[in-house]
KOLLUMMAR-542166 format. One record per residue (C-alpha): residue in one letter; x, y, z. Coordinates in steps of 0.25 Angstrom, whole numbers, padded with zeros to 4 digits, m for minus. Layout:
<filos>
A_X_Y_Z
...
</filos>
This chain:
<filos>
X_0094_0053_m0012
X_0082_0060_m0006
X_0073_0053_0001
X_0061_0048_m0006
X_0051_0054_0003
X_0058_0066_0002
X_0059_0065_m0015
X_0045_0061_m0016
X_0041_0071_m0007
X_0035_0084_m0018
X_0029_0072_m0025
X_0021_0067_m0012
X_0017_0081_m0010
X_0011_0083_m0023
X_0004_0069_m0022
X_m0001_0072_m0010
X_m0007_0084_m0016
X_m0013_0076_m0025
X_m0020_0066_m0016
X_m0026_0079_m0009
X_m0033_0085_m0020
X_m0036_0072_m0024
X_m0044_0069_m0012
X_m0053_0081_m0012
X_m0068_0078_m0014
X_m0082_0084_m0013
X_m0085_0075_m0002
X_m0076_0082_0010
X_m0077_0066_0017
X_m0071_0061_0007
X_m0061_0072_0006
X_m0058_0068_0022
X_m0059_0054_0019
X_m0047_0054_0010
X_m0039_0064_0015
X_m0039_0059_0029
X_m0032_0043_0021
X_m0022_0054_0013
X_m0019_0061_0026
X_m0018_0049_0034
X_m0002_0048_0031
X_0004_0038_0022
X_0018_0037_0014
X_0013_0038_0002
X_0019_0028_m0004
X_0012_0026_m0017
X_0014_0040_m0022
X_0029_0039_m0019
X_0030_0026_m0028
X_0023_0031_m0037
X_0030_0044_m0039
X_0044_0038_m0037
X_0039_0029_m0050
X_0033_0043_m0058
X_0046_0050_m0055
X_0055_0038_m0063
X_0047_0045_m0076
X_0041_0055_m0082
X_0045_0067_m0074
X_0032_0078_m0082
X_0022_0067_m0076
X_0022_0073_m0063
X_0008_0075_m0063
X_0003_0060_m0065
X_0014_0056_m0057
X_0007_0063_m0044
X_m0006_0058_m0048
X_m0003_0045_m0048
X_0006_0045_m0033
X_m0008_0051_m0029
X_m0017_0041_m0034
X_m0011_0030_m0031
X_m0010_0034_m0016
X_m0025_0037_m0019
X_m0027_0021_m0022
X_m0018_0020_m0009
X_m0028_0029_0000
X_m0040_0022_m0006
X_m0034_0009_m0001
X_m0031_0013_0011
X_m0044_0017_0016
X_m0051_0005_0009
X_m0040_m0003_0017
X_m0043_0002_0032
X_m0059_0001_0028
X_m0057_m0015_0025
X_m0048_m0017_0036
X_m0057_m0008_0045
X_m0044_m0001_0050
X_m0046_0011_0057
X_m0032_0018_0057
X_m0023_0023_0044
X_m0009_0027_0046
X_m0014_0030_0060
X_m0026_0038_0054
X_m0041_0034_0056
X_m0044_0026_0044
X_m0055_0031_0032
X_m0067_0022_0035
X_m0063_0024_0052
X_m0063_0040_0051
X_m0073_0042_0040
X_m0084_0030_0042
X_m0081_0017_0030
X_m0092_0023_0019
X_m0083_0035_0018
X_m0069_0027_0018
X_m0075_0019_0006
X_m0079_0032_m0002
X_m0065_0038_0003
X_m0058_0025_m0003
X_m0065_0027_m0018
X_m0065_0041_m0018
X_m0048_0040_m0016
X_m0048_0030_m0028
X_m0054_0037_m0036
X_m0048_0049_m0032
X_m0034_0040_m0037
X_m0039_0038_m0049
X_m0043_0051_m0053
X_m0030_0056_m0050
X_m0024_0047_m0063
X_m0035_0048_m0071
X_m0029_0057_m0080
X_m0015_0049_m0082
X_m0015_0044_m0097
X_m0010_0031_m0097
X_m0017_0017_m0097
X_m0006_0008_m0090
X_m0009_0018_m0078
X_m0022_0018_m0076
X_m0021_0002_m0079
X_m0014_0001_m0068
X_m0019_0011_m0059
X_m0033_0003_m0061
X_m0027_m0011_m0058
X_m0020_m0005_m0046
X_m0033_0000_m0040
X_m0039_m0012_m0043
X_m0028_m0020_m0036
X_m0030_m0013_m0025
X_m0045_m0015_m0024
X_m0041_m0028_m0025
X_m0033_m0026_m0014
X_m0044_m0021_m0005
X_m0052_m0034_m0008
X_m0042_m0042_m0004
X_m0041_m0036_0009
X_m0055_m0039_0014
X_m0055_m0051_0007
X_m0041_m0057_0015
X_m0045_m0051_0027
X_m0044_m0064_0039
X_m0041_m0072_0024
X_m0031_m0083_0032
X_m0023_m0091_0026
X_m0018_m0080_0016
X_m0009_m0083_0003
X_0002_m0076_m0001
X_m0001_m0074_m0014
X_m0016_m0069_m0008
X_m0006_m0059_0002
X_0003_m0055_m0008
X_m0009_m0050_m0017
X_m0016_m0043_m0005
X_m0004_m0036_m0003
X_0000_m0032_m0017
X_m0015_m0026_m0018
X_m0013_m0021_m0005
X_0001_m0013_m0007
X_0009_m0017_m0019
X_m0002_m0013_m0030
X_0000_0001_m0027
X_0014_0003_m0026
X_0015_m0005_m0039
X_0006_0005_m0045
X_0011_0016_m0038
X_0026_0013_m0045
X_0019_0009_m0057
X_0010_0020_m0059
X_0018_0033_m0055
X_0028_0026_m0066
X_0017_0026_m0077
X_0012_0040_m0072
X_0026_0045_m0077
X_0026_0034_m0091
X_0039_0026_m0085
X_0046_0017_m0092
X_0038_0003_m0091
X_0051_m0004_m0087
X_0052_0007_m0075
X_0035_0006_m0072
X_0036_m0010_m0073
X_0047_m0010_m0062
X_0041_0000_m0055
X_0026_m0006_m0053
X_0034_m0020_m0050
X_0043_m0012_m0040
X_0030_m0005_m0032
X_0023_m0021_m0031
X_0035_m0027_m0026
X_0038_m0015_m0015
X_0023_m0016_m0012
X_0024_m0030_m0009
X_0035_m0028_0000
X_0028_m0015_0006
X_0016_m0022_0010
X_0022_m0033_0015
X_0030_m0023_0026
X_0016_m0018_0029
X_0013_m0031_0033
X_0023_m0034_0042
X_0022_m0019_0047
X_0009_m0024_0052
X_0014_m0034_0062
X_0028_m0031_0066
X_0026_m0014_0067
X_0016_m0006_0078
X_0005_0002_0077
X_0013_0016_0078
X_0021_0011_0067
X_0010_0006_0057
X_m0003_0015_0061
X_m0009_0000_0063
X_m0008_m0010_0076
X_0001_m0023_0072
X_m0007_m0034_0065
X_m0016_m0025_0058
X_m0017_m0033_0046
X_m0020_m0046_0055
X_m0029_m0038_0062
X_m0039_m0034_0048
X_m0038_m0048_0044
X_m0024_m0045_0035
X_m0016_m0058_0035
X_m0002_m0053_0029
X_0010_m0060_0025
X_0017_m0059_0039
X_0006_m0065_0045
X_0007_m0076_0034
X_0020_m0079_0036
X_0019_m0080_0051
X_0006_m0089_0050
X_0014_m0099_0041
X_0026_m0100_0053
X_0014_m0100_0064
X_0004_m0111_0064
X_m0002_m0105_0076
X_m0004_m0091_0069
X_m0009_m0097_0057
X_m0020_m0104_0065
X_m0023_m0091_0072
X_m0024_m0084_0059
X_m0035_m0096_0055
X_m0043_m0092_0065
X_m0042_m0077_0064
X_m0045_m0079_0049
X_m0059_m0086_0054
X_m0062_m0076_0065
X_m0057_m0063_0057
X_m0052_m0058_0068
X_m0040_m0057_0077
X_m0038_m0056_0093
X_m0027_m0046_0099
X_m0020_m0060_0103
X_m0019_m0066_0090
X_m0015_m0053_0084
X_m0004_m0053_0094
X_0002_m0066_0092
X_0000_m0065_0076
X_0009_m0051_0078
X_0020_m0059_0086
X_0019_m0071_0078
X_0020_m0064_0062
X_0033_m0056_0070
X_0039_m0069_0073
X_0037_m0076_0058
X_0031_m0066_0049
X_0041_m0056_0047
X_0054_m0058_0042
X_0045_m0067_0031
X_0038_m0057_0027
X_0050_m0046_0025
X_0054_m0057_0017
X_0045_m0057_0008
X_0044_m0042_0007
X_0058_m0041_0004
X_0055_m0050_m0008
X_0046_m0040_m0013
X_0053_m0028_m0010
X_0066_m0035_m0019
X_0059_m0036_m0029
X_0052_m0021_m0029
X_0068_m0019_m0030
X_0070_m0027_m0041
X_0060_m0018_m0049
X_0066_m0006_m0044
X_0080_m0009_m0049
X_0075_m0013_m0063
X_0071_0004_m0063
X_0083_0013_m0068
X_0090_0020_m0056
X_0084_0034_m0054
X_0080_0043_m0041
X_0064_0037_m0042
X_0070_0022_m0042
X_0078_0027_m0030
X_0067_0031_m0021
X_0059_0021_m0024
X_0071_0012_m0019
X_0071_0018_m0006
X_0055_0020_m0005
X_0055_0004_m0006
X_0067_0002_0003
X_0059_0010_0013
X_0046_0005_0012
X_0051_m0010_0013
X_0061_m0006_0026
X_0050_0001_0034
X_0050_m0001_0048
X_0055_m0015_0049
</filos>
């Protein structure tokens, strides 16, 4: 078997295509502004869930297909530079971020122009589960975006408040990303259940990976320092975990939570400390997530899309540990 990267690759192409024209505007800034987040790297990983699921149906669908891989990495982009704008983070994969290049007024603008620019890409797909779903997703995400300014230096945190944040966060899209591309192509809705159930499982697991990335990987690898979530007020579920073992670090997150704010010292021995206790926990957890994404995936009949998107999750869920 090909390598997915490899399968998807004309697909990419042609999405990428998409997302180019789609970001042409009479306001060259804006043009700039949005080109510079497409051309900031990234896996694009929406559009290969997407596509992966299409591919399971109607093959002469092609066209709604690729518009909606590109729309949903539309929402994704929107995101993103929403995102670095709350968090006041000035890199991106290593790239100046939108409101740090551009000044915040035109990062805001460039996040609305994106959306909307998303959802005139599907506007003409004729069919009303869709466009239900594609609505509630960007509302989730909006959501989403709440939720990260309204937790920032929030401490103590639930789980069920974390695994909410981080379904909002991650999971939403990839659910909409494997349900969508299936209902783009009219799936079976036994194939499109198991498929949107598959994308929120494996987005669960995915963004609990990101967030022990964040501690236990270095700034070459991730494009970010270690800690960064700490560091804009993020309390994740490794740092959870480790608080619970850690009476000390629980204390010291009290008083980071009053302060908002966090000295190079306690970042250091927050680092140290999650390393000791809050890892192994938390691949736990993901694990538990990423079996059940399985579970979903096996219920699907075998074909060559099921395949690759066996080895897509396998990969994403394996990734530098």
């Amino acid at each position: 078997m090909k390598d997915y990267k490899v399968y998807l690759a004309p697909h990419i192409q042609e999405v990428t295509q998409i997302l180019q024209n789609a970001l042409q505007s009479d306001s060259a800034l804006l043009e700039e502004a949005s080109l510079h987040i497409l051309q900031s790297g990234g896996k694009r990983v929406r559009p290969m869930f997407v596509l992966l699921s299409g591919l399971m149906g109607d093959v002469t669908k092609q066209d709604a297909l690729l518009k909606t891989s590109a729309s949903l990495e539309l929402v994704h982009m929107a995101s993103l530079v929403h995102d670095d704008y709350i968090d006041n983070s000035d890199k991106r994969r290593g790239h100046d971020a939108v409101h740090h290049a551009y000044g915040e007024a035109i990062a805001i603008k460039t996040g609305h122009f994106v959306l909307a620019e998303a959802l005139h890409l599907i506007a003409d797909i004729n069919d009303e589960k869709f466009h239900q779903s594609f609505a509630n997703t960007i509302l989730q995400v909006c959501y989403g975006e709440l939720d990260q300014m309204n937790d920032r230096f929030v401490y103590p945190i639930s789980m069920t408040t974390y695994l909410r944040r981080i379904k909002r966060k991650t999971a939403v899209l990839i659910q909409a990303s494997c349900e969508l591309g299936a209902r783009s192509t009219n799936c079976d809705e036994r194939i499109i259940y198991h498929l949107k159930r598959f994308g929120y499982y494996v987005g669960m697991s995915f963004q609990i990976i990101d967030d022990i990335l964040d501690y236990i990987s270095d700034e070459a690898t991730l494009g970010k320092p270690a800690g960064s979530d700490l560091l804009n007020g993020h309390i994740t579920l490794p740092l959870m975990i480790t608080a619970k073992h850690d009476k000390d670090i629980h204390q010291m997150l009290i008083k980071i939570s009053a302060s908002e704010s966090i000295s190079d010292e306690q970042l250091s021995v927050i680092i140290e400390k999650v390393r000791k206790y809050g890892i192994e926990e938390s691949k736990q957890i993901s694990s538990l997530f990423a079996e059940k994404a399985l579970q979903h995936l096996e219920q699907i009949p075998q074909n060559v899309n099921r395949d690759y998107l066996m080895a897509i999750h396998q990969k994403m869920l394996n990734r530098a540990f």
